[in-house]
PAZAPA-4460 file (N, C-alpha, C; in steps of 0.05 Angstrom, whole numbers, plus 32768, in hexadecimal, padded with zeros to 4 digits):
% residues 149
    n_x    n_y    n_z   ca_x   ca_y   ca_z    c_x    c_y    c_z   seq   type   mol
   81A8   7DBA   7DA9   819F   7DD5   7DA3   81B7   7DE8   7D9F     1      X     A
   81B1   7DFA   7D8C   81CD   7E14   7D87   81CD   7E1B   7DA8     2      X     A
   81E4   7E2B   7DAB   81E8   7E3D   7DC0   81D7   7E5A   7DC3     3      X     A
   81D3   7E5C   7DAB   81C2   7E7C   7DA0   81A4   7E72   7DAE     4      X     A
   819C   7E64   7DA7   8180   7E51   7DAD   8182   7E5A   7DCE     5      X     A
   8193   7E4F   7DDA   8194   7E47   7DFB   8193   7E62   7E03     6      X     A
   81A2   7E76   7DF8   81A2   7E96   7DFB   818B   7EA4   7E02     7      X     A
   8174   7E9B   7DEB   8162   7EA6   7DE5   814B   7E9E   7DFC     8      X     A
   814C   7E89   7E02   813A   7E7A   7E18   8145   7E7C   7E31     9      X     A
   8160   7E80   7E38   8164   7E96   7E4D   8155   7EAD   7E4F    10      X     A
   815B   7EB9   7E44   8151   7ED5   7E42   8139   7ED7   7E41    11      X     A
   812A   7EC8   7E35   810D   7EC3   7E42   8101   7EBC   7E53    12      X     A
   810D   7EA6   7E5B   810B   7EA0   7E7D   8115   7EB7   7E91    13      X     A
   8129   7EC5   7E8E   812E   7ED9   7E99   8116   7EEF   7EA4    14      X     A
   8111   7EF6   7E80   80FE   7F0F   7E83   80E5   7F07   7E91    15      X     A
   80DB   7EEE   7E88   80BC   7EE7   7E9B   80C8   7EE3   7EB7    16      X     A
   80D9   7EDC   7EBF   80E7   7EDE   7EDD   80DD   7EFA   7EEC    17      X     A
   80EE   7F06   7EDC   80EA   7F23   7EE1   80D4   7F32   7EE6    18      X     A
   80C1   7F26   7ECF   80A4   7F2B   7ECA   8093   7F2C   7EDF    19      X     A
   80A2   7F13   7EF5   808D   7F02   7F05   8099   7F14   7F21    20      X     A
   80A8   7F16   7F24   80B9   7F24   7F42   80B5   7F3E   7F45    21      X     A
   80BF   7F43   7F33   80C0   7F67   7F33   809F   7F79   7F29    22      X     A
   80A5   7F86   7F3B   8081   7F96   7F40   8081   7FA3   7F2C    23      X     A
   8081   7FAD   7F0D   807F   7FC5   7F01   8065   7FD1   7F04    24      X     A
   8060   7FF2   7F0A   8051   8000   7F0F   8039   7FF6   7EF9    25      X     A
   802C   7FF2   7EF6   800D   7FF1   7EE4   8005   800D   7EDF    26      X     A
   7FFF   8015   7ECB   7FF2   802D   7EC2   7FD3   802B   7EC3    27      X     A
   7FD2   8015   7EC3   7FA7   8007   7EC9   7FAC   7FF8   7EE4    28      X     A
   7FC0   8001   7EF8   7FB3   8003   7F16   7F9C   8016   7F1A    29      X     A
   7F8E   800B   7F2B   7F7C   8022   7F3C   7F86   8034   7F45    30      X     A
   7F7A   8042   7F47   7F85   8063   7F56   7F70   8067   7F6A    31      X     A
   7F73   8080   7F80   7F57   8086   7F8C   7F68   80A7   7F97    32      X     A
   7F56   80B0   7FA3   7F6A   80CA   7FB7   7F5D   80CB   7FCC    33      X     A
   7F69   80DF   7FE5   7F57   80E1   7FEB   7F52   8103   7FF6    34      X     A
   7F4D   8116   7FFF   7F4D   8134   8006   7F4A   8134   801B    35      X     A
   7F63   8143   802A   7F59   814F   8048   7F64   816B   8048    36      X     A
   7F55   817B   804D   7F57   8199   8048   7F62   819C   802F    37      X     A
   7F72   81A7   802F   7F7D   81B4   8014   7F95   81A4   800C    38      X     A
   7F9B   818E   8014   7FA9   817A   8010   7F9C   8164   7FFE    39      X     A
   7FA2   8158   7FF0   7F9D   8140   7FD5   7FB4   812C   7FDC    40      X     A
   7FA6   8111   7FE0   7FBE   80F8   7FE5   7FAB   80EA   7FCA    41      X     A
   7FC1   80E6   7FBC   7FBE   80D4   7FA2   7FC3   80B5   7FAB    42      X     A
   7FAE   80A6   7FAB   7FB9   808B   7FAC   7FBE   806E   7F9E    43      X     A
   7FCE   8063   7FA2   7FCD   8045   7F90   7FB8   8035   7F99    44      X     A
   7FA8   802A   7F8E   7F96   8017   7F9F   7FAA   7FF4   7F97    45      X     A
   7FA9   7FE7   7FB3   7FA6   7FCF   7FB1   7F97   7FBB   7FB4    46      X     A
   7F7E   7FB4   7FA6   7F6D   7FA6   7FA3   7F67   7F90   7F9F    47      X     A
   7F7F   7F75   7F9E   7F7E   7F62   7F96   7F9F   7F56   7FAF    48      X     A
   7F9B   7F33   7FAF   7FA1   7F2C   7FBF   7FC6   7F32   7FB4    49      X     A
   7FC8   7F33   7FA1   7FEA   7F3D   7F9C   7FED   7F55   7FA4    50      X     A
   7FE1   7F6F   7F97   7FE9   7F86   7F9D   7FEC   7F83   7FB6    51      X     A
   7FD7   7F7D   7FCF   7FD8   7F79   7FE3   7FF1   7F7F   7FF7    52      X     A
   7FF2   7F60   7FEF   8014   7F53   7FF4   8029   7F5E   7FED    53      X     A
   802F   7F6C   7FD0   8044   7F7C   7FC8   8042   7F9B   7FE7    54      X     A
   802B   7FA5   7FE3   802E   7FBD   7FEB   8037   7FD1   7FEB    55      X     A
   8047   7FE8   7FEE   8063   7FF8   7FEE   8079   7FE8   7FF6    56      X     A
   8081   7FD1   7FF4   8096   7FC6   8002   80A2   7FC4   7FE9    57      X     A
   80C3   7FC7   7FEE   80DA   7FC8   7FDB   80DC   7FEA   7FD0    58      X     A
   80CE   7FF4   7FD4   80C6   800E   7FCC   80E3   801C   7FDB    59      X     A
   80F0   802F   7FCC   8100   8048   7FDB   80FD   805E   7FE4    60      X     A
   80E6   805E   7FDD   80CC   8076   7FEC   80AF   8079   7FE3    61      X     A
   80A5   8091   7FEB   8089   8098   7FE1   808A   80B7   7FDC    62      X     A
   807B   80B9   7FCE   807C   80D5   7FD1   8061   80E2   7FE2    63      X     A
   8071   8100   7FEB   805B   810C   7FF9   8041   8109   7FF3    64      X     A
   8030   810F   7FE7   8017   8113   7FDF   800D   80FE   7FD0    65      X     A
   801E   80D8   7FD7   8010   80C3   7FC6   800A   80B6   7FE4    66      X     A
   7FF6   80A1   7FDE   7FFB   8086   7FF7   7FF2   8065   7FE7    67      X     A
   7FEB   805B   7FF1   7FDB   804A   7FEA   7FC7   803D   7FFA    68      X     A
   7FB4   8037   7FED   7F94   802C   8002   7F90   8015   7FF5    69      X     A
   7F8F   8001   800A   7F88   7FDF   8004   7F6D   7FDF   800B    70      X     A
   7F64   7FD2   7FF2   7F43   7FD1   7FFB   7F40   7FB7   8001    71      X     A
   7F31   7FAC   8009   7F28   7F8E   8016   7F09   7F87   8010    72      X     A
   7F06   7F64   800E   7EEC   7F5F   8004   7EDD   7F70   8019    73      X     A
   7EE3   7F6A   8035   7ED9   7F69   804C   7EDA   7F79   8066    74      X     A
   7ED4   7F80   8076   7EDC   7F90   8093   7EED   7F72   809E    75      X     A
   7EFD   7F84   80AA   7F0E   7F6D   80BF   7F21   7F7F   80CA    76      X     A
   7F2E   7F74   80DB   7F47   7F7B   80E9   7F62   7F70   80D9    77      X     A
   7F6B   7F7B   80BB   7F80   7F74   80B2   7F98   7F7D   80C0    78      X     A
   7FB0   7F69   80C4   7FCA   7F77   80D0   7FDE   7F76   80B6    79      X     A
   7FE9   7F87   80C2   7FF5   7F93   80A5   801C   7F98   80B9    80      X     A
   802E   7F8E   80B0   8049   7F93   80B0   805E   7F9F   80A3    81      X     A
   806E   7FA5   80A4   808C   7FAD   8094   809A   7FA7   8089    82      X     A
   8091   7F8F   8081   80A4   7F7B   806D   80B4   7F8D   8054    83      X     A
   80D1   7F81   804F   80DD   7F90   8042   80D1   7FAF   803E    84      X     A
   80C6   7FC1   8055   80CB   7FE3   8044   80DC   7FF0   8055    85      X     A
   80E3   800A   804B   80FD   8011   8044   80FC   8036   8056    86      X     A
   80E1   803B   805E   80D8   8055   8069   80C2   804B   8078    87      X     A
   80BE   805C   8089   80A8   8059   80A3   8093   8064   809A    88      X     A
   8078   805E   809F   805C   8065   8091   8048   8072   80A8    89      X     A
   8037   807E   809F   801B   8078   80BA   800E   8066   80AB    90      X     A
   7FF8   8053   80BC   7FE9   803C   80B1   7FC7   8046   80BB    91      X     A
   7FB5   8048   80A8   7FA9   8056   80B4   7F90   803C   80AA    92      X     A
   7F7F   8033   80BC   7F67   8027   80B9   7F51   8034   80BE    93      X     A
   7F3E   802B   80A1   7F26   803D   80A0   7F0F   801F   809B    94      X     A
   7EFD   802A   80A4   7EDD   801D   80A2   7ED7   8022   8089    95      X     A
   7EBC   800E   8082   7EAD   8015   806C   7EA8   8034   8065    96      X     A
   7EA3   8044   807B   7E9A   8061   8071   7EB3   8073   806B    97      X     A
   7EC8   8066   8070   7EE3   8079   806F   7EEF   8086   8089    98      X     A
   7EDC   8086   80A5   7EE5   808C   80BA   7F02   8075   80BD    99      X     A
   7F10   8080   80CA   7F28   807C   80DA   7F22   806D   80F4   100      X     A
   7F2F   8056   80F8   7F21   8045   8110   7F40   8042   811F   101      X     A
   7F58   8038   810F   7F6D   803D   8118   7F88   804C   810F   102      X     A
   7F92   8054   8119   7FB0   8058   810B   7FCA   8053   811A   103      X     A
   7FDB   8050   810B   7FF6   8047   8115   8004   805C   8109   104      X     A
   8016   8073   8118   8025   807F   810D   803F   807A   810E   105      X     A
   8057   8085   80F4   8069   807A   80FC   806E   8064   8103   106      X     A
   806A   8050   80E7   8079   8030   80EF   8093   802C   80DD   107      X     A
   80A8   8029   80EA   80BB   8025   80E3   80C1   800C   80D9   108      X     A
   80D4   800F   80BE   80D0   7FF0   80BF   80E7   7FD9   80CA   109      X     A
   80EC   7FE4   80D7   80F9   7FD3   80F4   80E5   7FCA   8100   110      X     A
   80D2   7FCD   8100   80BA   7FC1   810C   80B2   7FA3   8108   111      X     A
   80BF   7F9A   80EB   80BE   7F87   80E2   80C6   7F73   80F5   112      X     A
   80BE   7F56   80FA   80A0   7F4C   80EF   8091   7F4E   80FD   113      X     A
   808A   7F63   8112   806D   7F6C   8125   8053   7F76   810C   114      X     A
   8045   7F67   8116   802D   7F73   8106   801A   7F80   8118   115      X     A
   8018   7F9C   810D   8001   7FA6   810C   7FDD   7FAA   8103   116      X     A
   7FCE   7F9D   8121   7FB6   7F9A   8114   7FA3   7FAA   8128   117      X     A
   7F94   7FB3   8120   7F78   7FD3   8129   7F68   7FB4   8137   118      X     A
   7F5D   7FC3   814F   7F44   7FBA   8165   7F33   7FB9   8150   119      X     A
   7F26   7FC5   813D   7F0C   7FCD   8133   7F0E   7FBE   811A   120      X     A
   7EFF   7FB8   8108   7EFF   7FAF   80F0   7F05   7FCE   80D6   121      X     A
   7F07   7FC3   80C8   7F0E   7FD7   80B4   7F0E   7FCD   808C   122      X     A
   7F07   7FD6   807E   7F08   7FD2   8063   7F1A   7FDC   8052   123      X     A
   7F22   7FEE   805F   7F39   8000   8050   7F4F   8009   8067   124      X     A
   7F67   8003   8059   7F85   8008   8066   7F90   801B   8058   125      X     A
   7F99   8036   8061   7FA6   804B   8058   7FC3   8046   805A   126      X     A
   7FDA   804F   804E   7FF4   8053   8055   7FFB   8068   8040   127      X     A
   800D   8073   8053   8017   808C   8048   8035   8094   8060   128      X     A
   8042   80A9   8049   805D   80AE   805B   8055   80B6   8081   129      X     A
   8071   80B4   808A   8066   80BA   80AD   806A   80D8   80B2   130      X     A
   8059   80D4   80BE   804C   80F3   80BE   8035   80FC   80BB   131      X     A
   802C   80F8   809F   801D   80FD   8094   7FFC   8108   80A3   132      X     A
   7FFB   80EC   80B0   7FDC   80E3   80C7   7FDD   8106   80D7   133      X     A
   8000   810D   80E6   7FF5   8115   80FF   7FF7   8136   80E4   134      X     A
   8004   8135   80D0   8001   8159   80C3   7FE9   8157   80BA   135      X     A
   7FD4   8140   80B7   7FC1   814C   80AB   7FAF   814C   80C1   136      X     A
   7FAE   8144   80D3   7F9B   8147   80F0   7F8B   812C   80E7   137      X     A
   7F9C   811C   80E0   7F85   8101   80DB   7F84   80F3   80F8   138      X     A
   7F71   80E5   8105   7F71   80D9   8116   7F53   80C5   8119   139      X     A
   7F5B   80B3   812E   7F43   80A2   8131   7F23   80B2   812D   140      X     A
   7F17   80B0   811D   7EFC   80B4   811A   7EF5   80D5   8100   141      X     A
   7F13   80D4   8100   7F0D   80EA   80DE   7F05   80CA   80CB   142      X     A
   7EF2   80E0   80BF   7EEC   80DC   80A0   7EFC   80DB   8089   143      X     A
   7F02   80CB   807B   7F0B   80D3   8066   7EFD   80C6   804C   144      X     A
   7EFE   80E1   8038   7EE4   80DD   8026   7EFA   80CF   800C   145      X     A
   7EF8   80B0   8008   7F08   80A2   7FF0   7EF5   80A9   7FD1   146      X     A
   7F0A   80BA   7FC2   7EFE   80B2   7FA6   7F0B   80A4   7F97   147      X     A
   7F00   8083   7F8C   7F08   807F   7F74   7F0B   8087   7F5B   148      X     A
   7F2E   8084   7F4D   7F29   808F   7F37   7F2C   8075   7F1D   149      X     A
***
């Protein structure tokens, strides 16, 4: 084969390499938000067993007013860790209705590899920057009303 040939099939192997590792944002991700007082948290949904797994991790931050909410087939007690991130979060578990069953504020991710898992079952996992839980007065047994968008 030419050398030009071998070039070209590098570089293809490369790019689907790339393709396959590296998270690029989706523009046809889910979205959802959610409102507490006069505050708006925009979120990523992760709904599938990759997003999952990816999570915010590798991330160099978040911004104020985004998070992300993992939805699940099921209620359970998911534990959730710090693998590769890069800023400390609150982790907030909610029930089918959106109530708050647990939260973890402030997990650093030094925390890594302790996992974090809620007494209660839950369907939805919140995360968002630290802080966030105690400025908005979120705590065990608020509501929070999720809209999909």
């Amino acid at each position: 084969m030419k050398p030009t040939l071998w070039i070209i099939i590098g570089i293809v192997i490369g790019a689907l390499a790339l393709a396959f590792f590296v998270r690029i944002p989706s523009s046809n991700q889910k979205k959802a938000a959610i409102s507490i007082g006069k505050t708006n948290i925009n979120l990523e949904v992760a709904d599938t067993d990759v997003l999952r797994t990816q999570g915010l991790s590798g991330r160099e931050s978040l911004a104020s007013t985004t998070g992300m909410l993992f939805v699940f087939d099921e209620s359970d007690t998911y534990g959730f860790w710090m693998k590769d991130m890069r800023f400390p979060l609150d982790i907030i578990w909610l029930d089918e209705q959106g109530v708050v069953v647990h939260i973890e504020y402030n997990v650093a991710p030094e925390t890594y590899p302790s996992v974090l898992t809620p007494n209660e079952k839950a369907l939805y996992v919140l995360e968002v920057n630290a802080g966030v839980a105690s400025e908005l007065l979120i705590e065990k047994g608020t509501r929070l009303d999720i809209v999909f968008k």
